[in-house]
C-alpha positions, 0 to 999 in steps of 0.5 A, spaced: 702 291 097 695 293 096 691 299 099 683 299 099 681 306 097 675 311 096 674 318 093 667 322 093 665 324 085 659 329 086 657 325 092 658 317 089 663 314 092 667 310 089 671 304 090 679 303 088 685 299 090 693 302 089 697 295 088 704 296 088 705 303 089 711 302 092 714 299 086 713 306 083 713 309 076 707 311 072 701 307 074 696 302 070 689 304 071 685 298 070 677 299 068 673 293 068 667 291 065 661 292 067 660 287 071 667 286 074 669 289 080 676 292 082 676 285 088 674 280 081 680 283 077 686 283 083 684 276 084 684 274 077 692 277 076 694 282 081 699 276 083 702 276 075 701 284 073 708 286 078 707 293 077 705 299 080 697 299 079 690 303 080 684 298 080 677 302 080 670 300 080 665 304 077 658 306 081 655 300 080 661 295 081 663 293 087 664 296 093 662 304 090 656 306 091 651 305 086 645 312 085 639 311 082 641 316 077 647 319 073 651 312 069 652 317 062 658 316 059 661 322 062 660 320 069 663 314 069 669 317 065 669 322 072 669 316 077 676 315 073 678 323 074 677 323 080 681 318 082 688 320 078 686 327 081 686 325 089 692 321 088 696 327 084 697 323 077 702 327 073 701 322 068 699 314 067 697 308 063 689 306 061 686 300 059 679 299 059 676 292 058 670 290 054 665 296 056 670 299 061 674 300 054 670 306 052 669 309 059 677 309 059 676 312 052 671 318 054 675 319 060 682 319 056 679 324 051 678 328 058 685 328 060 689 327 055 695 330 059 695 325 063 695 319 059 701 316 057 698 310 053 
């Protein structure tokens, strides 16, 4: 089952889809590249990826606000914090593709608590 989702990060508001939720476990948190959003990713392999999953997109990207301004690395890195903390994640899996690898990198090293792999 996929849930549409949105949290406020410092008053950007940005985009994320829990798929499977019910399946439960520790969730994949799914970065996109920087021109993917989490709506291209779930039509891509949602179906084949049976696990409990966190799609984000980035400000920028899909339906989360895009500024005018604040796109640092830190930033970004933000926008996947304030997801794993408005859904209370003791801990999660983190895979970032093309440039949504070094964004999950920043944002891991921010959270290393959490991050399982």
């Amino acid at each position: 089952m996929v849930h549409e989702c949105f949290v406020n990060n410092a008053g950007v508001n940005i985009s994320y889809y829990k798929i499977n939720e019910e399946v439960g476990g520790l969730p994949l948190i799914i970065i996109p590249g920087i021109t993917n959003s989490a709506n291209e990713v779930i039509a891509a392999f949602s179906e084949d990826l049976p696990i409990y999953h966190i799609v984000i997109s980035l400000r920028g990207r899909g339906k989360s606000d895009s500024p005018e301004s604040n796109y640092s690395l830190d930033d970004q890195a933000g926008d996947i914090n304030a997801v794993v903390a408005v859904e209370n994640l003791a801990g999660y899996f983190l895979f970032g593709y093309s440039v949504g690898t070094g964004i999950a990198i920043r944002a891991a090293a921010l959270n290393k608590d959490k991050v399982k792999g």
